[in-house]
C-alpha positions as CSV (number, residue, x, y, z in Angstrom):
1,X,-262.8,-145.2,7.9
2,X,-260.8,-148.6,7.3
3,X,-263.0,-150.5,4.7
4,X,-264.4,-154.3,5.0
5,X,-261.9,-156.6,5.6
6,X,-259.3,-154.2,7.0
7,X,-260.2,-154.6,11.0
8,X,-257.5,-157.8,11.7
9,X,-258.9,-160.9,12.9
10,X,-255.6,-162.9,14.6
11,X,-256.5,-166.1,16.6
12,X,-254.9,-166.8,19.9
13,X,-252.1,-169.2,18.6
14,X,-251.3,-166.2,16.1
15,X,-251.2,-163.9,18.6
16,X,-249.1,-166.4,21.1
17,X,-246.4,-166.5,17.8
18,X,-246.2,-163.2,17.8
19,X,-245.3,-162.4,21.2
20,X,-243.1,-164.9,21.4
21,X,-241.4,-164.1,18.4
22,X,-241.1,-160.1,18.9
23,X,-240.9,-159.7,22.2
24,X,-239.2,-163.4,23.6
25,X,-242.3,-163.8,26.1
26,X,-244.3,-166.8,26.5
27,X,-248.2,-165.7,27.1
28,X,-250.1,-168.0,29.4
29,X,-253.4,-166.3,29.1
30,X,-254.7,-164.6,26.0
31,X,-258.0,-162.8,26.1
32,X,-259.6,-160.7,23.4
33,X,-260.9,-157.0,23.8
34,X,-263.4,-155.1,22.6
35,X,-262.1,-153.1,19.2
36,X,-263.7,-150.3,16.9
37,X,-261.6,-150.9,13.8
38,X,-258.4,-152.8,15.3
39,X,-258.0,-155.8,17.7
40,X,-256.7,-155.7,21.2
41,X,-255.6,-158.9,23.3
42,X,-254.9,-158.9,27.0
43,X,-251.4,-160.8,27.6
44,X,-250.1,-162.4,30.6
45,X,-246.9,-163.9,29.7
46,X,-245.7,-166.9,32.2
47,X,-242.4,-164.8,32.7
48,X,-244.9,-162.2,34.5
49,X,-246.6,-158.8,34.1
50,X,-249.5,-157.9,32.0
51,X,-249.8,-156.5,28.7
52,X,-251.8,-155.1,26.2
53,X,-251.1,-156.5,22.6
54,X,-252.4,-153.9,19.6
55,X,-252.9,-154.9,15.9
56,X,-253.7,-151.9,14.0
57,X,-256.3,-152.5,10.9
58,X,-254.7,-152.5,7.6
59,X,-255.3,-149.3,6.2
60,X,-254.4,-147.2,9.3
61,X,-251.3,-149.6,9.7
62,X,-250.0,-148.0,5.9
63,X,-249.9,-144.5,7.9
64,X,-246.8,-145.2,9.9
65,X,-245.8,-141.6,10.5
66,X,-249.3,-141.3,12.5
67,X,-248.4,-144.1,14.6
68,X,-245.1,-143.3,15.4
69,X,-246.4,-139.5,16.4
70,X,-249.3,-141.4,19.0
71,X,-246.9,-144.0,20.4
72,X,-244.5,-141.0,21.0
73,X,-247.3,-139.3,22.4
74,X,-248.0,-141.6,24.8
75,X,-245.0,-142.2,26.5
76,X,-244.6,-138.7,26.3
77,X,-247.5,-137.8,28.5
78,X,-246.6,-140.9,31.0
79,X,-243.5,-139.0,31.9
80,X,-245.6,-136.1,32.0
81,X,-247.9,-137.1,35.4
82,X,-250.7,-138.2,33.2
83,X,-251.7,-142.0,33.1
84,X,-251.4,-143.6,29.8
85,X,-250.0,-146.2,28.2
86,X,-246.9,-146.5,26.5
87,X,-245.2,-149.5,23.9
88,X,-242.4,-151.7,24.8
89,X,-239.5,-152.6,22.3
90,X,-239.0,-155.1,20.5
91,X,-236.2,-157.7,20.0
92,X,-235.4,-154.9,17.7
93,X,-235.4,-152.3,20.0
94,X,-238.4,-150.6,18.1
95,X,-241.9,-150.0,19.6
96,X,-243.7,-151.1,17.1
97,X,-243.3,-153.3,13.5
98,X,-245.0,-154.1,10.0
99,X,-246.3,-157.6,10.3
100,X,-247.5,-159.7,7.3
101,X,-250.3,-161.6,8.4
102,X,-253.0,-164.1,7.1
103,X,-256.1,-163.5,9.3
104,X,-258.5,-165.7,6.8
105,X,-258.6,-162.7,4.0
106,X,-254.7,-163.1,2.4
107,X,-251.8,-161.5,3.9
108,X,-251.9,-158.0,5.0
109,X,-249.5,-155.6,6.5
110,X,-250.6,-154.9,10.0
111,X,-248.7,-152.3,12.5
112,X,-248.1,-154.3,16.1
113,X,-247.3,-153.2,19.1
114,X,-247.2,-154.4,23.1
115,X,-248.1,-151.8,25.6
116,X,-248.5,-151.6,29.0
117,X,-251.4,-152.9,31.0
118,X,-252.7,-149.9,33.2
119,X,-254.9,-151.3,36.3
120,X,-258.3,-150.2,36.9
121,X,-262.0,-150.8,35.4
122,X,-263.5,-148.5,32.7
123,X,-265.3,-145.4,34.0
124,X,-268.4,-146.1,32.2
125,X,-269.0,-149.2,35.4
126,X,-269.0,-146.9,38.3
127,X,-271.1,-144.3,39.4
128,X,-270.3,-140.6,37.9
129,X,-270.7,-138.5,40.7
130,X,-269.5,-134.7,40.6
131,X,-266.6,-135.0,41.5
132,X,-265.7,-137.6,39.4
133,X,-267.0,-135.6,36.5
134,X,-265.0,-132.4,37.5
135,X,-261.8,-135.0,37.5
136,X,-263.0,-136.0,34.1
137,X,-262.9,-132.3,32.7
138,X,-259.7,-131.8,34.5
139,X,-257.7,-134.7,33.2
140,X,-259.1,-134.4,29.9
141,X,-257.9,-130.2,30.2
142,X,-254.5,-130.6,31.5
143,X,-253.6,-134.0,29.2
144,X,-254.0,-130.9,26.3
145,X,-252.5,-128.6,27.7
146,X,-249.0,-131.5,28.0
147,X,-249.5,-132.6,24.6
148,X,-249.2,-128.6,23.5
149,X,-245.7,-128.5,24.6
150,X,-244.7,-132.0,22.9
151,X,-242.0,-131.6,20.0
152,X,-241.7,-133.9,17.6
153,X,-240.3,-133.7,13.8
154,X,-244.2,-135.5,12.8
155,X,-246.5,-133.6,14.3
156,X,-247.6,-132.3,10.9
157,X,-248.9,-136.1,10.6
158,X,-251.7,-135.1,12.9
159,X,-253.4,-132.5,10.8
160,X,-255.5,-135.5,8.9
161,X,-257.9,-133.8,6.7
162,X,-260.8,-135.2,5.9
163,X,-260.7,-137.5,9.2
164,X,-264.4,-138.2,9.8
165,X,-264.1,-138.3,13.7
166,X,-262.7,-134.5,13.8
167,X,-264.9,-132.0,15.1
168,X,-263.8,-129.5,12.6
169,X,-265.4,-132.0,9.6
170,X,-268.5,-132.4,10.9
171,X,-270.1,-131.3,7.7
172,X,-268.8,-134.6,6.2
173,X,-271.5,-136.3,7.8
174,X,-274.0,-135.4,4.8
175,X,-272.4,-137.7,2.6
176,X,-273.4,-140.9,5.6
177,X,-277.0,-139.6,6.1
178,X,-278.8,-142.0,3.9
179,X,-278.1,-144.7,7.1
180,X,-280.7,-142.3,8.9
181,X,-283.0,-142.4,5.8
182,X,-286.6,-143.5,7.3
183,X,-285.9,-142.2,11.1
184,X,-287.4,-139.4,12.9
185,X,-284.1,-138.4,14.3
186,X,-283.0,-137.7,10.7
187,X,-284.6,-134.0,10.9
188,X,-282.5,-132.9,14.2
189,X,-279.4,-134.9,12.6
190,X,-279.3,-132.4,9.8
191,X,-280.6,-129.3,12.1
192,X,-277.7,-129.7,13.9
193,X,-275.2,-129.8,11.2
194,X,-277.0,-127.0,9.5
195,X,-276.5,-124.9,12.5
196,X,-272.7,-126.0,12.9
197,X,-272.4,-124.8,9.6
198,X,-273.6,-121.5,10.3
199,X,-273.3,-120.9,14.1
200,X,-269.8,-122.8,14.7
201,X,-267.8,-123.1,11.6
202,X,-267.4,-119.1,11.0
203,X,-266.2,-118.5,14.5
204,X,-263.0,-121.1,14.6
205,X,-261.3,-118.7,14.0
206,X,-261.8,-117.3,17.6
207,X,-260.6,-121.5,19.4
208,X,-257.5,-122.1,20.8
209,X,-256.2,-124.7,18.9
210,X,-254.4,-127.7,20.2
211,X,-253.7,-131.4,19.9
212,X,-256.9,-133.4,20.9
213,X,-256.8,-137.2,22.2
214,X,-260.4,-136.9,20.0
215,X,-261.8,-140.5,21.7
216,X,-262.0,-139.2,25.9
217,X,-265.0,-141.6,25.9
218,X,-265.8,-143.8,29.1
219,X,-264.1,-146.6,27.2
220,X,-261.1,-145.3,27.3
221,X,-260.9,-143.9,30.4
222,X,-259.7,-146.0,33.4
223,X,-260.6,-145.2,37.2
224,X,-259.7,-147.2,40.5
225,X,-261.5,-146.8,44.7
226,X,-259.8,-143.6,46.3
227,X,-259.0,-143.4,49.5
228,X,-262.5,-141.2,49.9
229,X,-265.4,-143.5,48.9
230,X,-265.2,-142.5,45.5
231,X,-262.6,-143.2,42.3
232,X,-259.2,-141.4,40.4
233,X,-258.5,-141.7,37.4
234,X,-256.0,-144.0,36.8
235,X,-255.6,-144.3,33.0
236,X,-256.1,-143.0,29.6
237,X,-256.6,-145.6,26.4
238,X,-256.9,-145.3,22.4
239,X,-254.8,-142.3,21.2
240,X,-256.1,-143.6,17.4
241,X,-258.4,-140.6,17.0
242,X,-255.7,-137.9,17.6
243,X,-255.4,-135.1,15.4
244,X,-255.0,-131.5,15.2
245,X,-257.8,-129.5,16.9
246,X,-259.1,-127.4,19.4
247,X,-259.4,-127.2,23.0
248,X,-263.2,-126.9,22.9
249,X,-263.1,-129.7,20.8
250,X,-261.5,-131.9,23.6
251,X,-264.2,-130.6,26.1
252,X,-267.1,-131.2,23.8
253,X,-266.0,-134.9,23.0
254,X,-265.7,-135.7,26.6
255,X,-269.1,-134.2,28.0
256,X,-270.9,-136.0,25.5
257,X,-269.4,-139.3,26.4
258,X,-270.0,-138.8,30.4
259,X,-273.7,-138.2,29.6
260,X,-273.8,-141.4,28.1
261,X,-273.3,-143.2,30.8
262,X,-275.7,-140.9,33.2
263,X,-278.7,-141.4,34.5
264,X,-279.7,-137.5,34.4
265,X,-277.7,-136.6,31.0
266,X,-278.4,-133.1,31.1
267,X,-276.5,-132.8,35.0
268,X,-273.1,-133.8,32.9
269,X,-272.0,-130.8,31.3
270,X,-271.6,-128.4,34.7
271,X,-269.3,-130.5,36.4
272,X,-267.3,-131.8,33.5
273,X,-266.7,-127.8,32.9
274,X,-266.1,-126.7,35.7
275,X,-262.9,-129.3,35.9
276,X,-262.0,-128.3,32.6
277,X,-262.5,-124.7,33.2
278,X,-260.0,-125.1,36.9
279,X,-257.1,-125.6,34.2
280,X,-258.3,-124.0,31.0
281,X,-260.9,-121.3,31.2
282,X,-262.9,-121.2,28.3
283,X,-263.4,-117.4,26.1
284,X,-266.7,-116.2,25.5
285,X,-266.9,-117.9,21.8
286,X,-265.6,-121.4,23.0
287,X,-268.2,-121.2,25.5
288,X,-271.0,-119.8,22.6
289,X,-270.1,-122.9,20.6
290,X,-270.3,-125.8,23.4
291,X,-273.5,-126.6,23.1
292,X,-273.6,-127.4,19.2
293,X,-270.4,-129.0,19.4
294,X,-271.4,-131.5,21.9
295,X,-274.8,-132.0,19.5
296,X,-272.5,-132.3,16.5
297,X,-270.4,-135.5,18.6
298,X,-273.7,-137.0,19.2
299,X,-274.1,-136.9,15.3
300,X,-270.9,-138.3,14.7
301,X,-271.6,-141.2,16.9
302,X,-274.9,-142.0,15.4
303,X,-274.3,-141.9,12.0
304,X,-270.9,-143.0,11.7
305,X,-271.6,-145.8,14.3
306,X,-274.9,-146.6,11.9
307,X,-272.3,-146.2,8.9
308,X,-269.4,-148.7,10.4
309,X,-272.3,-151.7,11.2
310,X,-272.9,-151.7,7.0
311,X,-269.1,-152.7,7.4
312,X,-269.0,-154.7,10.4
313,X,-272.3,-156.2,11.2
314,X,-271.0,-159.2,13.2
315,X,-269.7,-156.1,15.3
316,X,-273.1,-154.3,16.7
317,X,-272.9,-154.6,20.3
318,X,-269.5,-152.9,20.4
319,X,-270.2,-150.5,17.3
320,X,-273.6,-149.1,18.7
321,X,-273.0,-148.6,22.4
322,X,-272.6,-145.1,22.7
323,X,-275.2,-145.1,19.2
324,X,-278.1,-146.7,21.2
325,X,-277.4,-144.5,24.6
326,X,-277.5,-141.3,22.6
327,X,-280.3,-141.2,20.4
328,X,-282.7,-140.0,23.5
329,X,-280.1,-137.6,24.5
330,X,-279.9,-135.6,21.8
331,X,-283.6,-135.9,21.2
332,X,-284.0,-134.3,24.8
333,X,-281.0,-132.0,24.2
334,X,-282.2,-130.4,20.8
335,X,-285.8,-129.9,22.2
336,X,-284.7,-128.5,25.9
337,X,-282.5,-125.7,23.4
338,X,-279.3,-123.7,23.6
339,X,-280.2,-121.6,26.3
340,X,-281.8,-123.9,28.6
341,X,-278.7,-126.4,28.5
342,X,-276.7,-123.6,28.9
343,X,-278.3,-121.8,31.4
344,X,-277.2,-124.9,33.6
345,X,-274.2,-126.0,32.8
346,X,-272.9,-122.9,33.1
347,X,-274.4,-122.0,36.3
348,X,-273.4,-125.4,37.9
349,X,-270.3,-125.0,36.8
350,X,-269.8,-121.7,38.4
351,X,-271.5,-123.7,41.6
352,X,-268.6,-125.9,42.0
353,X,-265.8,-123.6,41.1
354,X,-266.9,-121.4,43.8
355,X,-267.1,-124.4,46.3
356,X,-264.2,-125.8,44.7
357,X,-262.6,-122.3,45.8
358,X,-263.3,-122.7,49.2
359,X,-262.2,-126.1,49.4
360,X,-258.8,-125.0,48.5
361,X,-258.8,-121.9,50.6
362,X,-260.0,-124.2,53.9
363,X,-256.7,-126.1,53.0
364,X,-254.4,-123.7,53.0
């Protein structure tokens, strides 16, 4: 995790420079974004279009091998049928460059780049019915499935060990537990690592592995009106958390996120897999391990959320969103139990695939 003082910190006539300088536009309107360790601009440039500008924090922006992998990944899945951004060149002709910057703590090497601005509002402001849930599981299935047929000479950049967002590491978490020290929530905190440790962790083994996007949170997820009262997907953000994994990982990561933004938390996981499952059905130990996975990403959340706001306390509301939403649910989650989660996620799940089925058969 980047330490104090790495996250950048440009103002808006830094920002206007750099456009200007790198990519000859001229930006009208500036606005800041919400950032977990980087910072993000919105860019409208008075010679037209929209635009995301990127500043990576310090110490990721020394790893340029990693960046260069996730901005090939990117464009890589745009040309693919999946939604997601991709960087435009520079004056150079390169999608991204080393800046030496001054943002108020001496001049630091920071990794920039320009991306495209993808339409739509963040899923985690509309309502998650079903179906929009069985989309979530779906996209999040077959944007895996693309990135397991990407080639690239880097992708050996992506194995990152020791990264503390990876589901594999979740042990890691031990050493951050002292920001729980005091709270009730500590004891199901270190229940549920002790039983990753012992339920999960011997039977990797038995995962698929892949490429996981890591972050498929309802951040970073985009979604615009159908045509049918309800929303599609429209785009996928922040491919900073990507690393070598698992598909169960992927699954995991994104049914914890959808129950944040739930009212009825526990309803998430059936729909999510069954959309998942209509591209990539899950073997009997994937499906064994689900439920302490998606426990272990609620853990991650919490205390490396808790962890971060020691570093970046002017940065709570942004740092503790999905921290303050999940407390409850893993509360509820750990005391409804294994079985009883997974008694119905699984059997919803096998609800819609059958009408999902059906649907598909009434087409034809």
């Amino acid at each position: 995790m980047p330490p104090k003082n790495a996250k950048p910190n440009l103002s808006h006539s830094q920002v206007s420079e750099i456009v200007k300088r790198l990519y000859r536009l001229t930006a009208s309107v500036i606005q800041s974004l919400p950032s977990y360790d980087d910072q993000n601009f919105y860019v409208a440039p008075s010679e037209g279009g929209e635009y995301i500008l990127k500043i990576m924090n310090s110490e990721d922006s020394k790893n340029t091998l990693l960046i260069e992998v996730q901005t090939y990944t990117m464009s890589f899945l745009q040309q693919n049928g999946i939604p997601a951004q991709t960087a435009l060149p520079n004056t150079s002709g390169e999608r991204m460059s080393l800046e030496e910057i001054d943002c108020g703590f001496g001049s630091q090497k920071y990794l920039v780049r320009l991306l495209t601005y993808l339409p739509g509002t963040t899923i985690s402001k509309v309502p998650l019915t079903p179906q929009l849930l069985y989309e979530m599981g779906k996209t999040a299935a077959k944007m895996d499935t693309v990135i397991k047929k990407m080639k690239h000479p880097h992708l050996h950049v992506l194995e990152r060990e020791g990264f503390k967002w990876s589901l594999s590491n979740v042990a890691l978490l031990e050493d951050y537990l002292y920001v729980l020290d005091g709270e009730p929530l500590l004891e199901v905190v270190k229940s549920v690592i002790q039983g990753y440790k012992s339920s999960v962790d011997p039977k990797r083994s038995s995962f698929r592995k892949c490429v996981n996007h890591g972050d498929f949170n309802d951040l970073n997820v985009l979604v615009q009106p159908n045509d049918k009262e309800g929303y599609r997907i429209t785009g996928i953000l922040d491919f900073g958390d990507m690393n070598s994994g698992y598909y169960i990982h992927e699954l995991a990561i994104t049914v914890m996120y959808m129950m944040i933004e739930h009212p009825k938390p526990i309803e998430v996981g059936g729909p999510v897999l069954a959309g998942w499952e209509s591209v990539l059905p899950l073997n009997e130990v994937e499906k064994d391990c689900l439920y302490l996975l998606v426990l272990s990403r609620f853990c991650q959340s919490l205390v490396l959320g808790r962890y971060s706001l020691t570093l970046q306390p002017e940065n709570e509301e942004y740092l503790m969103i999905s921290s303050r939403k999940g407390v409850n649910i893993l509360q509820q989650l750990w005391e409804l139990g294994k079985e009883q989660v997974e008694k119905l996620w699984f059997e919803t799940a096998a609800q819609l695939s059958d009408k999902s089925e059906r649907q598909e058969q009434t087409r034809s």
